[in-house]
C-alpha atoms as an extended CHARMM CRD file, in Angstrom:
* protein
*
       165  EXT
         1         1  UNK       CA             -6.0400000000       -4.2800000000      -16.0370000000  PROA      1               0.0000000000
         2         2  UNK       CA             -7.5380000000       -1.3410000000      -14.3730000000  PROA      2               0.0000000000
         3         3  UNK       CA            -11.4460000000       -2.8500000000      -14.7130000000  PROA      3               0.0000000000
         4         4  UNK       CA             -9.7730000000       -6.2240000000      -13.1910000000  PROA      4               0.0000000000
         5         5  UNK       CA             -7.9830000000       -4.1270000000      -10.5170000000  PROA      5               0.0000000000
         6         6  UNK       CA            -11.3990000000       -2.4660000000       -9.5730000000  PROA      6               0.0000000000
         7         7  UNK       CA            -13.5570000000       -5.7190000000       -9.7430000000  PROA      7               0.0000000000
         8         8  UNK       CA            -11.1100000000       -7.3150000000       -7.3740000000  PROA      8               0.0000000000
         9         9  UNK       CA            -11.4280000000       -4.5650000000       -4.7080000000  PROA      9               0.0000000000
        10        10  UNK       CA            -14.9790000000       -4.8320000000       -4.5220000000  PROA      10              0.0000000000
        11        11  UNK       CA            -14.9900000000       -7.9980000000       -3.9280000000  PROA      11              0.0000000000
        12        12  UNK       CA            -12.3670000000       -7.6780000000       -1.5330000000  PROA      12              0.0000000000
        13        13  UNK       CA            -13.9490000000       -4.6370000000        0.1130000000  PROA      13              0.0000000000
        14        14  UNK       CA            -17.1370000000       -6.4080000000        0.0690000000  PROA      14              0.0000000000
        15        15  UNK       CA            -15.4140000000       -9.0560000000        2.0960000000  PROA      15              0.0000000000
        16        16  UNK       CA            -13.6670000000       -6.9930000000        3.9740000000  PROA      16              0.0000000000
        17        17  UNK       CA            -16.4540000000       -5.0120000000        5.4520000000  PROA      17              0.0000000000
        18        18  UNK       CA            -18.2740000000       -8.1660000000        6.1680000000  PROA      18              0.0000000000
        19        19  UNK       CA            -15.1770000000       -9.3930000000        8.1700000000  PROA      19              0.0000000000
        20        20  UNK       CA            -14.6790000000       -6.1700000000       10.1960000000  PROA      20              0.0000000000
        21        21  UNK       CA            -18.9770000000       -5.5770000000       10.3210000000  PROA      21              0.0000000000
        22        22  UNK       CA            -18.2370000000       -1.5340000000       10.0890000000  PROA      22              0.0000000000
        23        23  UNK       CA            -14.6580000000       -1.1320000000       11.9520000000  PROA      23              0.0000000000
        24        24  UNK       CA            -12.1970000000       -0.5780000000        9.7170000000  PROA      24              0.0000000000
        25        25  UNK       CA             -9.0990000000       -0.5370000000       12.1530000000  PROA      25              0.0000000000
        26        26  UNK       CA             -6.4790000000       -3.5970000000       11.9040000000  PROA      26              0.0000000000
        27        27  UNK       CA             -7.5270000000       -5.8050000000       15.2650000000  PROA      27              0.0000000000
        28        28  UNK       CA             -5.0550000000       -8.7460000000       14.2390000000  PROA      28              0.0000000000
        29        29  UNK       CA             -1.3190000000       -9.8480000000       15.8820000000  PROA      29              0.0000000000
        30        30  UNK       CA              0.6850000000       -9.3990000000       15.2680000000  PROA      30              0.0000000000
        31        31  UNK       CA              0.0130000000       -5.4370000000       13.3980000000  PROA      31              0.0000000000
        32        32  UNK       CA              1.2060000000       -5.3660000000        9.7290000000  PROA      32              0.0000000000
        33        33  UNK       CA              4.2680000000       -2.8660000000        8.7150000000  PROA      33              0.0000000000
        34        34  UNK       CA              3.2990000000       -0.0990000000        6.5090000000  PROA      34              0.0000000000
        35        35  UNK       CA              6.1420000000        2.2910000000        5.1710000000  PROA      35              0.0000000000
        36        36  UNK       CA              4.9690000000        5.9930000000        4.0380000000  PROA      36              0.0000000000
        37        37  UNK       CA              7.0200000000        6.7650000000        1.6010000000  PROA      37              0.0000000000
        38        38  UNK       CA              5.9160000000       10.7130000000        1.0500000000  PROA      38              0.0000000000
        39        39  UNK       CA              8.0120000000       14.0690000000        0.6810000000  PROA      39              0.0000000000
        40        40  UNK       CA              5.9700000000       16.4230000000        1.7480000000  PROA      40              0.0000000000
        41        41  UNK       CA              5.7690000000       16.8790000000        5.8250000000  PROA      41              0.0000000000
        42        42  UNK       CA              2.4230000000       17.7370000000        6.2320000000  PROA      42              0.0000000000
        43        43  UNK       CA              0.9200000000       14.8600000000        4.2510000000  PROA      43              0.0000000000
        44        44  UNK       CA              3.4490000000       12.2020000000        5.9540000000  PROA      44              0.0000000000
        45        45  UNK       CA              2.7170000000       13.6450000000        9.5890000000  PROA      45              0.0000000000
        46        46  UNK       CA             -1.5500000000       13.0540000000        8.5910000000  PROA      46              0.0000000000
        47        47  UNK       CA             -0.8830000000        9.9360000000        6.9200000000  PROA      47              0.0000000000
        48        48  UNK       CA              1.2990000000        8.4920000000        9.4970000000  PROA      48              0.0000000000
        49        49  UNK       CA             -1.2550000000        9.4080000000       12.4960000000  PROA      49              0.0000000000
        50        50  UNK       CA             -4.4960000000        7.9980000000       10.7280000000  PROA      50              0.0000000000
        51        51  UNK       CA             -2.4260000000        4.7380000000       10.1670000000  PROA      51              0.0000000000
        52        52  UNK       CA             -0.9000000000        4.4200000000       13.7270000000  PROA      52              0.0000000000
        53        53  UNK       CA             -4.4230000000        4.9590000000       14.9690000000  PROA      53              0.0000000000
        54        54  UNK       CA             -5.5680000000        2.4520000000       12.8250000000  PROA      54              0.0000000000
        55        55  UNK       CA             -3.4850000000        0.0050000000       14.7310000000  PROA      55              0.0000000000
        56        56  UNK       CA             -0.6020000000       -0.4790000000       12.1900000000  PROA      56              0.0000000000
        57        57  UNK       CA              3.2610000000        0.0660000000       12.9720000000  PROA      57              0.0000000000
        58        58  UNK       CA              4.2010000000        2.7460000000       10.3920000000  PROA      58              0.0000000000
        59        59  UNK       CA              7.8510000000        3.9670000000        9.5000000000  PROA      59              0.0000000000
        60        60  UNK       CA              8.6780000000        7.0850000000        7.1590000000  PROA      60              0.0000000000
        61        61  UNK       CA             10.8470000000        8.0170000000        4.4360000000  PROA      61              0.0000000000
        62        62  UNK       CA             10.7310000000       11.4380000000        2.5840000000  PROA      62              0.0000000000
        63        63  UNK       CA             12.1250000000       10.5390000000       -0.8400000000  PROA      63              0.0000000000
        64        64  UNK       CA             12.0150000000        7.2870000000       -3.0860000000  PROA      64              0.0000000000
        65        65  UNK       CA             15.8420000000        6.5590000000       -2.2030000000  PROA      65              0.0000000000
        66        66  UNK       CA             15.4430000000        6.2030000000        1.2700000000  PROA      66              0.0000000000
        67        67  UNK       CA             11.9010000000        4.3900000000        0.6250000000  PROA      67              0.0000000000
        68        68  UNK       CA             14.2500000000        1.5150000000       -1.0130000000  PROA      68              0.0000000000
        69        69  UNK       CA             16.6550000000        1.9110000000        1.2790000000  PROA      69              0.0000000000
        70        70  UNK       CA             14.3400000000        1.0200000000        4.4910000000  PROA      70              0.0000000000
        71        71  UNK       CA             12.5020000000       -1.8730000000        2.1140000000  PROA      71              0.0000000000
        72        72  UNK       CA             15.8210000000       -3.6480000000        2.2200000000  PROA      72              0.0000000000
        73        73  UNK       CA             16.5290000000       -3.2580000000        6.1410000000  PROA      73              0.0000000000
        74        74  UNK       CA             12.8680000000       -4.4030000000        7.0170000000  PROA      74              0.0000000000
        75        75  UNK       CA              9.6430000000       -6.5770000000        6.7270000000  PROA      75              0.0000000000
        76        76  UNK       CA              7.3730000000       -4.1960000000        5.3800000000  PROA      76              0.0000000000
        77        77  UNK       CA              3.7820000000       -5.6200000000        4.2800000000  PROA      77              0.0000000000
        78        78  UNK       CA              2.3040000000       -2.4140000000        2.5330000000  PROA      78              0.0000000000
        79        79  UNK       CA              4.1490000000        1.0110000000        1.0370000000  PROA      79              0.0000000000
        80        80  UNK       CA              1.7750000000        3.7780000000        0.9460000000  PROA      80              0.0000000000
        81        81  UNK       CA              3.6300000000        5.9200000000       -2.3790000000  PROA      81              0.0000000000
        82        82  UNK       CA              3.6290000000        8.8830000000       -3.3530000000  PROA      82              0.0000000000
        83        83  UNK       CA              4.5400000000        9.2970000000       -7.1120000000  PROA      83              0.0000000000
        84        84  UNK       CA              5.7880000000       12.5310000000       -7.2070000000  PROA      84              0.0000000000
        85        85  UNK       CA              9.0650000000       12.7510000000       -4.6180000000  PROA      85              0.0000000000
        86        86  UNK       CA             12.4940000000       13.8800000000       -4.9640000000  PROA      86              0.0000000000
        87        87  UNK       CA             15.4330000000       11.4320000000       -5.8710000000  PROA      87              0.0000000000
        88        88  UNK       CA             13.3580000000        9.0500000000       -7.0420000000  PROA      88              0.0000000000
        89        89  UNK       CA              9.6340000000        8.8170000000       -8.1890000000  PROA      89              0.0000000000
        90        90  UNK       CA              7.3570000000        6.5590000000       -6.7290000000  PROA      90              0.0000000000
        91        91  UNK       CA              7.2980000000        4.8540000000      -10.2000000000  PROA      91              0.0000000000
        92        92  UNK       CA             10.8490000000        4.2350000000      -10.1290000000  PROA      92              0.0000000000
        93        93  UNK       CA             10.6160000000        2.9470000000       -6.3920000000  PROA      93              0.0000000000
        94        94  UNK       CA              7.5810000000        0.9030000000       -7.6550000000  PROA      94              0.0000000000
        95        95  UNK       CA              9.7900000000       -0.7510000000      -10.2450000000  PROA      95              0.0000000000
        96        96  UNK       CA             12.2210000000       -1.5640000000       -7.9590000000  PROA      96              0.0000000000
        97        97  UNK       CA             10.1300000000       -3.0390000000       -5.6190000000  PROA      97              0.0000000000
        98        98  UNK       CA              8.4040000000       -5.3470000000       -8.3220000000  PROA      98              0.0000000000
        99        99  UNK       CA             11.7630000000       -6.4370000000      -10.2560000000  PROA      99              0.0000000000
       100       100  UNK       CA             13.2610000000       -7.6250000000       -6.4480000000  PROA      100             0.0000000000
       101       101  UNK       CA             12.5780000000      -10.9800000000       -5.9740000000  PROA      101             0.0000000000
       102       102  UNK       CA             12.8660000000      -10.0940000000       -1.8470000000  PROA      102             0.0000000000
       103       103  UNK       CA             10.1430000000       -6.9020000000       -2.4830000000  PROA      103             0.0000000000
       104       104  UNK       CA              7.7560000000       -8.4650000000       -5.2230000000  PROA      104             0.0000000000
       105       105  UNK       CA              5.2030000000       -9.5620000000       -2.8800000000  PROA      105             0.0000000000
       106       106  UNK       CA              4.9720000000       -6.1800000000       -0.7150000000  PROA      106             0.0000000000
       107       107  UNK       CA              1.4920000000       -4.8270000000       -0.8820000000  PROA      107             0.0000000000
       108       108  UNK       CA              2.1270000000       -0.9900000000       -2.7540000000  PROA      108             0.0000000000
       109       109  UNK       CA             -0.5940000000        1.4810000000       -2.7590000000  PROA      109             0.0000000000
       110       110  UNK       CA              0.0720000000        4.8610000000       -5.1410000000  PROA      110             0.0000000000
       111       111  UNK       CA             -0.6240000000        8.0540000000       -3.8000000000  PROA      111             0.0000000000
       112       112  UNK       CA             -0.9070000000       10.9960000000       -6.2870000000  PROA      112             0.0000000000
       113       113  UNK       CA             -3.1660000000       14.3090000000       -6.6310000000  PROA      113             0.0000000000
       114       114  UNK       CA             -2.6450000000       13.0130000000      -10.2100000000  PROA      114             0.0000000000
       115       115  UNK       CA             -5.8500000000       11.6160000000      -10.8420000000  PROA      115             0.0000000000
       116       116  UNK       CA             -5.9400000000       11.3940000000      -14.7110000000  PROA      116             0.0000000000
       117       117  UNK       CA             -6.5780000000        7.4180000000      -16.1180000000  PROA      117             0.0000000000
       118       118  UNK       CA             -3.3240000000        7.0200000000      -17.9460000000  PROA      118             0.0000000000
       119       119  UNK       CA             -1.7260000000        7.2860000000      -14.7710000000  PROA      119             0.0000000000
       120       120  UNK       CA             -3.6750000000        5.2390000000      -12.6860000000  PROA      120             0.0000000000
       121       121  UNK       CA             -3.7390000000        2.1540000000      -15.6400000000  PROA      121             0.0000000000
       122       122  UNK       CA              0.4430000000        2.6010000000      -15.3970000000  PROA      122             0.0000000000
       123       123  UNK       CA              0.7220000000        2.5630000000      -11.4590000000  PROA      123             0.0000000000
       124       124  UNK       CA             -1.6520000000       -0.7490000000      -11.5340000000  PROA      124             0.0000000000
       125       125  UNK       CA              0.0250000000       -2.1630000000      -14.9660000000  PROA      125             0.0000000000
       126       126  UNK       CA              3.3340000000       -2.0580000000      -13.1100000000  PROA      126             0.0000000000
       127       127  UNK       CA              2.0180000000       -3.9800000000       -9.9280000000  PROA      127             0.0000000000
       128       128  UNK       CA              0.2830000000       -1.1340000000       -7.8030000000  PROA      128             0.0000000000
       129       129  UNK       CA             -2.5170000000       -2.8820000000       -5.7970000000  PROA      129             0.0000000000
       130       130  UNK       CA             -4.2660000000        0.2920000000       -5.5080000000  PROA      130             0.0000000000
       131       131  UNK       CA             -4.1840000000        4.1240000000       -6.5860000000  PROA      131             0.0000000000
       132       132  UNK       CA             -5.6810000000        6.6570000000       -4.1620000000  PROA      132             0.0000000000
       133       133  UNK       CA             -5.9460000000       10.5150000000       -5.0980000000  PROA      133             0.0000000000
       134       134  UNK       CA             -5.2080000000       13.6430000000       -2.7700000000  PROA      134             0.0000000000
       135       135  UNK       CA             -6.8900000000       14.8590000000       -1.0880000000  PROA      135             0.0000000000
       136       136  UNK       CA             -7.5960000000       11.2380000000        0.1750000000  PROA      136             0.0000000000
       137       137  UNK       CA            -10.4030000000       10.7130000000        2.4040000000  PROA      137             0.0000000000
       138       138  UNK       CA             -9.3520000000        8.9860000000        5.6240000000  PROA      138             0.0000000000
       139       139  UNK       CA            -12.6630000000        6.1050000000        5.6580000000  PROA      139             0.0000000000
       140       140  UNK       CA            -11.5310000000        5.2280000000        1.7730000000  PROA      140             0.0000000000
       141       141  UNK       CA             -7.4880000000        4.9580000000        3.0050000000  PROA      141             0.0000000000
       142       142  UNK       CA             -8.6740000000        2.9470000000        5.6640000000  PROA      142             0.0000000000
       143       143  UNK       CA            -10.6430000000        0.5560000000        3.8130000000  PROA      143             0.0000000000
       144       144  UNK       CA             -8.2620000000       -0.0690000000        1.3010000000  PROA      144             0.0000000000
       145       145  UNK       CA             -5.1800000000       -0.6140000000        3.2780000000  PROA      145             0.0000000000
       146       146  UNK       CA             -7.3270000000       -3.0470000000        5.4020000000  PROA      146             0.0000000000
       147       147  UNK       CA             -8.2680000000       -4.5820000000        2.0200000000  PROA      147             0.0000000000
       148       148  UNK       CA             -4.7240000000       -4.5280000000        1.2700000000  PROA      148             0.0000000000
       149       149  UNK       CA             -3.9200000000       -6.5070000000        4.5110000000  PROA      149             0.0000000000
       150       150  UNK       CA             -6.5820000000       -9.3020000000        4.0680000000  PROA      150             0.0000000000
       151       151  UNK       CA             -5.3320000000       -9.8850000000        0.3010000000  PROA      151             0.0000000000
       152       152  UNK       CA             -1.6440000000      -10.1600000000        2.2890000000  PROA      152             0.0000000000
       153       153  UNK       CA             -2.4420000000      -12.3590000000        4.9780000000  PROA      153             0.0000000000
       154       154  UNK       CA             -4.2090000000      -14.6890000000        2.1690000000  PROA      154             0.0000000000
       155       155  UNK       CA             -1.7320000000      -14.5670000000        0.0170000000  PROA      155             0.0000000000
       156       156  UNK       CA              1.1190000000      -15.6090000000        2.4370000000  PROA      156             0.0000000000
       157       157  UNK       CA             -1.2270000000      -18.3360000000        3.7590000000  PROA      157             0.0000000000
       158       158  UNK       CA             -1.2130000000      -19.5490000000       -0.0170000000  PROA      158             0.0000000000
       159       159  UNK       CA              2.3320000000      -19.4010000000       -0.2460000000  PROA      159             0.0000000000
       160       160  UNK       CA              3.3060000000      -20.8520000000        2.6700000000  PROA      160             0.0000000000
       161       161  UNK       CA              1.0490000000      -23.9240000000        1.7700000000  PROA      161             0.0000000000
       162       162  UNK       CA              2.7790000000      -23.8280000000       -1.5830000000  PROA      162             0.0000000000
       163       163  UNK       CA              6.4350000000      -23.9930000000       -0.0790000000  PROA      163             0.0000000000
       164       164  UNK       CA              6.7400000000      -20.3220000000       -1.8190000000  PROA      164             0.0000000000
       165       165  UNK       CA              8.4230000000      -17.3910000000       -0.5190000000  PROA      165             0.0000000000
C-alpha cells in the first residue's frame, strides 16, 4: 500500500509540476476548501497562513470532534490532520471520515512528528492520501496539497461522468 501510495504521487507530482511549470499556488475557480484540523495554536496559525497564501479558503478546528463536526456543516475538498489531538485522534477522525458515505471522497492528508513506517502504512491503509512529518517544509506541503487537488478535480470529473456522487 505504502510503495503504491508513493508511486502514485510521483506520478502525480510529476504531473503536477508540469501543469503549474514551477508555481505551486492553486490558480483555479473556484479555490478548493481545506479544513486544518490541528490542536496546537502555533502550528494551525503557520499552517493556515501558508495555505491562504496559497490561494485556498481554509477553516480551523482544534480537536478531532470539532474537525467532524465542521465536515458535516461544509464542502470541504482536503483535511490537513493532525494525528495526535485531544477528543479525538486524527485516526479516529480519519475513520470517520472514510466509513461516511457523505465524507469518503474528501481528500485527507496526515500530519504527525511521528515519522516511524508503521504509522505512516496505517494512516495510508485506512484511506490517508498522504502523510507529511513535522517539522513540514512549506515547498513539500505545497506540492502535495496541490497534488491532492488535481487527483480531486479528476476524480469528481470521473464521477460526475459516471452518474456517481
Amino acid at each position: 500500500v505504502a510503495l503504491r501510495n508513493r508511486i502514485v504521487r510521483s506520478l502525480l507530482n510529476k504531473r503536477v509540476r508540469e501543469d503549474v511549470d514551477g508555481d505551486l499556488n492553486w490558480t483555479g475557480e473556484p479555490a478548493p476548501q481545506v479544513l486544518i484540523a490541528e490542536d496546537d495554536e502555533m502550528s494551525r496559525d503557520l499552517l493556515v497562513r501558508r495555505v491562504s497564501r496559497a490561494g485556498y479558503q481554509v477553516a480551523e478546528a482544534v480537536n478531532g470532534k470539532e474537525a467532524i463536526e465542521k465536515l458535516s456543516e461544509g464542502n470541504f475538498d482536503l483535511v490537513l490532520l493532525d494525528i495526535m489531538m485531544p477528543e479525538m485522534s486524527g485516526h479516529q477522525v480519519l475513520e470517520d471520515i472514510k466509513n461516511d458515505d457523505a465524507l469518503k471522497n474528501t481528500m485527507i492528508i496526515m500530519l504527525s512528528a511521528l515519522d516511524d513506517q508503521e504509522n505512516i502504512e496505517k494512516c495510508l491503509r485506512m484511506g490517508a492520501e498522504d502523510y507529511i512529518t513535522k517539522p513540514f517544509n512549506s515547498l513539500i506541503l505545497k506540492s502535495r496539497i496541490l497534488s491532492c487537488m488535481q487527483t480531486k478535480r479528476i476524480q469528481d470529473e470521473e464521477r460526475n461522468q459516471n452518474g456517481l456522487q
